[in-house]
N, C-alpha and C positions, 0 to 999 in steps of 0.2 A: 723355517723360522719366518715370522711376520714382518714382512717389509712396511715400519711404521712412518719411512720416509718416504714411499714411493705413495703410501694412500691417502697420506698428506696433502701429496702435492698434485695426486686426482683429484681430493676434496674442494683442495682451491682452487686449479682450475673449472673444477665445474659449478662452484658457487661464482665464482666471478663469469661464465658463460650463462648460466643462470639468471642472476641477478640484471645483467648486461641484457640480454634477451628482454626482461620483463619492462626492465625500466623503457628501452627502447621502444616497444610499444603502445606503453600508456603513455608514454610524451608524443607521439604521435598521435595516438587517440585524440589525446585530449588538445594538440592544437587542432586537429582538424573538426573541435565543435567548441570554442572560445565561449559560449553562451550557456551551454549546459555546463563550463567548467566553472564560470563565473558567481551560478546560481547553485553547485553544488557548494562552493566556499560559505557563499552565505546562509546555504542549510547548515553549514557547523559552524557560526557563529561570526563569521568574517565580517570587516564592518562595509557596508554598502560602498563606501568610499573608493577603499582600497582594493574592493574584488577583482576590476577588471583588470588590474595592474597585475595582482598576483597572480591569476587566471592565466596571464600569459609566463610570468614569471615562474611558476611552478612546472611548466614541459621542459621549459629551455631549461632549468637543474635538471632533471629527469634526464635529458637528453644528456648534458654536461657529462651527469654520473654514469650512465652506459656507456661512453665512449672514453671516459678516461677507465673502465674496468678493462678495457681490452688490451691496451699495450702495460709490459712486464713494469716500464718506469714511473708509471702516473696510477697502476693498479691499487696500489693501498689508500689515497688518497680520492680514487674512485668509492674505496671499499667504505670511509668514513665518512662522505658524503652519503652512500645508501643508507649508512647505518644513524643516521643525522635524521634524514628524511622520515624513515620509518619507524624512528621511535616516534618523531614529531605526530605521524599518524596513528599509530599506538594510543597517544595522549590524545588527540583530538577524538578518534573515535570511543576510546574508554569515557570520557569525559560526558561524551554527548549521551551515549549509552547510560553512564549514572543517574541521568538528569531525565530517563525516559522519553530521548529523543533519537530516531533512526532518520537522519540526513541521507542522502541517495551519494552513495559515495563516490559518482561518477570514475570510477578508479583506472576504466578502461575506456573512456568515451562513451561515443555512441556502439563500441562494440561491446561491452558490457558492464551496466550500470544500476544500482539494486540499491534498496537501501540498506545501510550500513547495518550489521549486525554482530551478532558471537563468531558467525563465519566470517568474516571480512577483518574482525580483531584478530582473530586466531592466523589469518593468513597471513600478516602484516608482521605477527610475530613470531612467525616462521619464517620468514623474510628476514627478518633483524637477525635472529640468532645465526643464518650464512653469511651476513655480513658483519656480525660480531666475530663468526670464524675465522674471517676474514684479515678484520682488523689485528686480531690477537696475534695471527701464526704466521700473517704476510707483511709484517712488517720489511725483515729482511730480505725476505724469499715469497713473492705471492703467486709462486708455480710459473709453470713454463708457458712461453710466450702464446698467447690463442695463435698469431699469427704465422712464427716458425713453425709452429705445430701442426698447422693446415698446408703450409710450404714442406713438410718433410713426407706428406701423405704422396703412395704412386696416386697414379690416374684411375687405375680400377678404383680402390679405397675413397679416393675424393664420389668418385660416379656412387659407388655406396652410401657413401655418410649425405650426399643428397637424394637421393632415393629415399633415403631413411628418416630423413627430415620432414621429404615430402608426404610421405605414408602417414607419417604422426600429424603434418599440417590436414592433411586430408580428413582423417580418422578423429580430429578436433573438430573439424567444420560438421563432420557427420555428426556426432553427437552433438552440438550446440543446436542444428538444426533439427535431431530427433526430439530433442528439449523440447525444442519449439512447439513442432508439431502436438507432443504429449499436452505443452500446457494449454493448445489454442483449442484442444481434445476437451480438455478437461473444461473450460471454460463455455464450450460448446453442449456440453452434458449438464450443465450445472442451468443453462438455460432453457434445453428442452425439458428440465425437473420440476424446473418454474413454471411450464407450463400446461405440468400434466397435474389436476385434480385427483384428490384422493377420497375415497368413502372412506365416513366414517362408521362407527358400527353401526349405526341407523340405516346405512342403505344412502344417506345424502351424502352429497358432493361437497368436499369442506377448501374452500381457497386458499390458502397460502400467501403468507408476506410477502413468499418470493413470486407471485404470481401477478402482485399488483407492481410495478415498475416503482425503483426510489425506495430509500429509507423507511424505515416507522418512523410517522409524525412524532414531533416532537423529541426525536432523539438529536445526536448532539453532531451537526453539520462539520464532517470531517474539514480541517484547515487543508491550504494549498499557500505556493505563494509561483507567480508566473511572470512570465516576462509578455510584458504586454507591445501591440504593434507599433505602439509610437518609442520602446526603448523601456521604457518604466517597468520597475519590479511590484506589482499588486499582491495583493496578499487577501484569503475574507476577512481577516478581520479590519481591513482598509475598504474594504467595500460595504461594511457595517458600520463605518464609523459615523455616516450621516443619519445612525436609528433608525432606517426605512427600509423594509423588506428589499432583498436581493432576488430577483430572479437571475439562474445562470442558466443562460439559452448554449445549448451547444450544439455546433454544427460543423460542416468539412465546406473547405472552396470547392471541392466535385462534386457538392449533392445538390443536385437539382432544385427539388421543395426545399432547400436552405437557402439558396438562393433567389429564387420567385416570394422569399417570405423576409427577406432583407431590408427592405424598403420600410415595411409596414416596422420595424424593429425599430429602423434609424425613426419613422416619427412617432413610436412610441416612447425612445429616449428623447427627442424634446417635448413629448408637447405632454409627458407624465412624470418628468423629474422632481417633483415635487411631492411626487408619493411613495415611487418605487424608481430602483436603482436596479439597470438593467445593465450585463454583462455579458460577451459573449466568450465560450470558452470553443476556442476552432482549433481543429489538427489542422497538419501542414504546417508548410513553412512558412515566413514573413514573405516571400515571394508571391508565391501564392494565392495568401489573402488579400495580400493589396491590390492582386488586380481583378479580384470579384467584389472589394467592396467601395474600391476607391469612387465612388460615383452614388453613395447610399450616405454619407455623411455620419460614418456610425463611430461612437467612439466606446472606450471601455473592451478593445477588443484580445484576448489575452490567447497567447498560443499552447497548447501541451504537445508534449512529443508526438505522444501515439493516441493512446487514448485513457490516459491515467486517470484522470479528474471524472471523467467521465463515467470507467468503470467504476470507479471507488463509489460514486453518488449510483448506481445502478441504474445509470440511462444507457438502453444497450445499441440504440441508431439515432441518428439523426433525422430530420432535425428535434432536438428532445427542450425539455427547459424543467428545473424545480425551483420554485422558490425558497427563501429561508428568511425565519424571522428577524425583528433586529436583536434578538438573543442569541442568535448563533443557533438555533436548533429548524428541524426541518418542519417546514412550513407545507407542503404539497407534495402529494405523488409525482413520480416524474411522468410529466403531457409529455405524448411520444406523438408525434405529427404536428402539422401547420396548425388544424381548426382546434386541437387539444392545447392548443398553446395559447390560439387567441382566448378561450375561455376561460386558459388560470391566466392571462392580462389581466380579465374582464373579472374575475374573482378577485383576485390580490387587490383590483382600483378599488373594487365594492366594500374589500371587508369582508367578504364570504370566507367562512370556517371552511376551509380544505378538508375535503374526505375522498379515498378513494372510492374511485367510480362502482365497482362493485359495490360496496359499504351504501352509495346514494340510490342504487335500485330499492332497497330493500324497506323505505318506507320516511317517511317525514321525520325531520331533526328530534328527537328526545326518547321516539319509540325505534327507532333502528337498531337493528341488529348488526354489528360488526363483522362484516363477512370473513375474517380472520380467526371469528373465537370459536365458541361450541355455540349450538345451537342456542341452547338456554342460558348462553353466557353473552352480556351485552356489555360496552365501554361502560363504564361509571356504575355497573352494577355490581350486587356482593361476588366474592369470588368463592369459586365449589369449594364446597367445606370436605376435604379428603381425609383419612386417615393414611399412614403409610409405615414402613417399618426403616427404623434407620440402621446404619451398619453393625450396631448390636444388637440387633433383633428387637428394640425395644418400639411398638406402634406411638407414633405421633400424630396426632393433626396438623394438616397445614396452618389451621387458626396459632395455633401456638408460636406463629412468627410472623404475624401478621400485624403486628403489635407498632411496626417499624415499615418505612416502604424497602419494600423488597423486589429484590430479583428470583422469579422461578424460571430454571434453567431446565432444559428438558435435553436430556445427555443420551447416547449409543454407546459404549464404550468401543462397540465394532464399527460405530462409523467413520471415515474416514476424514471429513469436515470436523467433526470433534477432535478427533487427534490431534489433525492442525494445529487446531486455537486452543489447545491443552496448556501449553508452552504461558501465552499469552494472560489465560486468563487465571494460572500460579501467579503468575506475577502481580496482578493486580488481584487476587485474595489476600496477599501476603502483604499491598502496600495499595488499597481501596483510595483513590481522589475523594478531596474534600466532597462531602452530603451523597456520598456514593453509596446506595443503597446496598442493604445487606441481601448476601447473596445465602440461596436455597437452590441445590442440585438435586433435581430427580430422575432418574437413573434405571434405564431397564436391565444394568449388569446384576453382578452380585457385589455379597459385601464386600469379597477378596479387589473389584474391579473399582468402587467405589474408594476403598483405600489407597487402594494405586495411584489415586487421580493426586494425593498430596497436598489436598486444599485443606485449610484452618476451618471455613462455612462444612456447615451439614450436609450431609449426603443423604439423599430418601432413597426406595428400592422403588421401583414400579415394575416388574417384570409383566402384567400384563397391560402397560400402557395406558391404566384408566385413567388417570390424571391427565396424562396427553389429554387424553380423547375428551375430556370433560372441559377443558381449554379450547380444545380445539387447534393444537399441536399435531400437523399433520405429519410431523418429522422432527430432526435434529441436526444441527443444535437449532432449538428456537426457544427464545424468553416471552416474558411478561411481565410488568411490574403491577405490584401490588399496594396501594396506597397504607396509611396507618389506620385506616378504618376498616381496609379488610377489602377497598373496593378496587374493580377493574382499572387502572391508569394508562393503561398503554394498550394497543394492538397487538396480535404476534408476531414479534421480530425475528426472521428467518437467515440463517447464514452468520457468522464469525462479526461480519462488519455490523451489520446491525445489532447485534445480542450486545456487540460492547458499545454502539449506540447509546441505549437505553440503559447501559452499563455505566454510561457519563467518561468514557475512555476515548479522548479524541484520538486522530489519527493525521497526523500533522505530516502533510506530506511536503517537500522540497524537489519542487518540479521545476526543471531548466525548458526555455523557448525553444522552440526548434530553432536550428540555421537561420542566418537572416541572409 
């Protein structure tokens, strides 16, 4: 016969050691980095005012609630404060989530902090339903005491259940750190991809967006907001507010050439503030920087964790810099070194139209060839007239949607980079931002894989890549826009971040200062 009182009151104790466990941590997390807690509130809408107050106000509850879940007398009111807190996060992250907005949910501190999503809702509300359990069953009885319970254990038993603790602490750290390794893997492969050239079927070597450093010109300057050295919260769109191109120079306090090129920064922010508005974006901590820059007079100097801001704009070392217009869209490849940097200064002062360096080998302004496209394909020229077969076997041409600017997407369904931004780019077919060009998939699966994908835009077949190859699409995912005349508008955009670039999907990230 099933003892539905004794699995009761397992349930409850181990929801309230659970619970008690998790809260305890994240209140410790997140005192012990006040700044990242402060700028996670304001990434989900907290009003500047009152962040720093809550920021601390939010651990000390957390903490409250884990330690009133441990003793039998104060456990249910333990239970209704988790269950208080976590709907409260429920709400904020559903909310932000509707409004297509992924705040960095700092939920664990600096020990782990991402931003918000369907996994971090779904976790929250698995979290509430044990302390819904909680509240419902423990009112009068909320299970036997943690602490008699550890007090009734022999000594062998105690020496086990920490052994046992310890294996599972271990066996966490192993996998957060195999994580690691995978993702620094992956991000490592994704850059020597960037650097290997591909023939096309001519026998020539065709470049890649991901091979020239930064964005495609002209796409749309992912947002940031940081905590900058003198206290202050920056944000780009506060760095655009004066209409004068941004450059963000990024650099580290331990990089040598970032420092020997600090000087010349501080007096290009006085004696060119009148044209351009120069910013630096440095890892580290406020420690740190101030004492490599305190003696260069430089202001505007704004901190990221690791290297967030930095990867997002694909500047992959230091010292790097890209400009952006005062529209918000990118302005320049990212200059990676000192003398690359003095000359987008010396570009951005003049006026000179930014082109990647490759792109300016290849011949004087009007007749260049875009080292991105196909050979025969130049920026501002018509776009290859294809025919191709859509999921019903019925042949279209491309002209036939060109009528509109358009996005042509060039799809793997076996590549792994496409799977990724599958997720992302349903959601924006299904709910396109204002003048968001219409979108065209082509596709080297079949119709059964093109179905799959779930999108409302049209799917084309290419299984032998010729439309790549007549763009000059050396891989996937990479786009293209297509003007209403039918003509070249854009570069090829290489990788997830740039296709929804040019896709007009910003990427608004809520980034906390390091430690001060």
């Amino acid at each position: 016969m099933i003892d539905w009182a004794a699995i009761t009151a397992v349930g409850l104790v181990s929801a309230r050691l659970l619970l008690s466990v998790i809260f305890l941590v994240a209140a410790g997390a997140k005192l012990a980095d006040p700044a990242g807690g402060r700028q996670a509130l304001i990434g989900f809408g907290v009003p500047h005012g009152i962040a720093p107050a809550l920021a601390i106000a939010l651990p000390l509850t957390e903490l409250a609630v884990a330690l009133a879940l441990i003793p039998v007398s104060s456990a249910w009111f333990g239970a209704v404060g988790a269950l208080s807190l976590l709907l409260l996060f429920v709400v904020a992250i559903g909310v932000n989530l509707a409004f297509g907005r992924t705040p960095d949910c700092h939920c664990f501190g600096q020990l782990h902090s991402a931003p918000a999503g369907g996994s971090t809702l779904m976790r929250n509300a698995v979290m509430a339903l044990a302390a819904g359990f909680l509240v419902w069953q423990g009112r009068l009885d909320p299970g036997p005491s943690l602490v008699s319970w550890f007090g009734d254990l022999t000594t062998s038993e105690r020496v086990a259940l920490a052994g046992g603790l310890l294996g599972l602490t271990l066996l966490a750290g192993q996998a957060a750190l195999l994580l690691q390794i995978l993702r620094q893997q992956g991000r490592i492969l994704l850059r020597l991809d960037a650097l290997d050239p591909r023939p096309n079927s001519g026998g020539t070597a065709i470049q890649s967006q991901a091979a020239i450093a930064g964005l495609p010109l002209g796409s749309a300057a992912p947002g940031f907001r940081l905590d900058a050295l003198d206290g202050e919260s920056m944000t780009l769109e506060g760095l655009l507010a004066s209409t004068k191109p941004v450059l963000l120079l990024f650099t580290n306090p331990n990089c040598g050439p970032c420092q020997a090129l600090l000087p010349e920064v501080g007096r290009w922010q006085r004696e060119h503030s009148a044209k351009l508005t120069i910013a630096l974006v440095s890892e580290g901590n406020a420690a740190d920087n101030r004492a490599k820059i305190v003696d260069e007079g430089l202001s505007r100097v704004l901190l990221q964790r690791k290297r967030e801001v930095a990867e997002i704009y694909q500047a992959w070392g230091t010292p790097a810099a890209v400009v952006i217009r005062p529209d918000g869209t990118i302005g320049s490849p990212a200059a990676q070194g000192a003398d690359a940097i003095r000359a987008l200064v010396e570009q951005t002062l003049r006026g000179t139209p930014m082109l990647p360096m490759a792109a300016a080998a290849n011949g004087p302004t009007g007749t260049r060839h875009n080292a991105t496209l196909g050979s025969a394909v130049k920026l501002g020229g018509p776009a290859p007239q294809l025919e191709l077969r859509d999921l019903n076997g019925k042949t279209i041409g491309l002209a036939a949607f060109q009528r509109q600017k358009t996005l042509i997407l060039f799809w793997n369904p076996q590549c792994g980079f496409c799977r990724q931004m599958l997720s992302d780019l349903q959601d924006w077919d299904a709910d396109p931002p204002p003048q968001a060009p219409a979108l065209v998939v082509v596709s080297t699966g079949t119709a059964e894989d093109g179905r799959a994908m779930g999108l409302r835009s049209p799917v084309l077949l290419d299984p032998s890549q010729k439309a790549g190859t007549a763009f000059g699409a050396a891989g996937t995912p990479m786009a293209v826009l297509i003007d209403e005349g039918g003509q070249i508008a854009s570069e090829i955009a290489a990788g997830a971040q740039a296709v929804f670039g040019l896709a007009g999907k910003r990427h608004d990230l809520a980034i906390a200062a390091s430690n001060s």
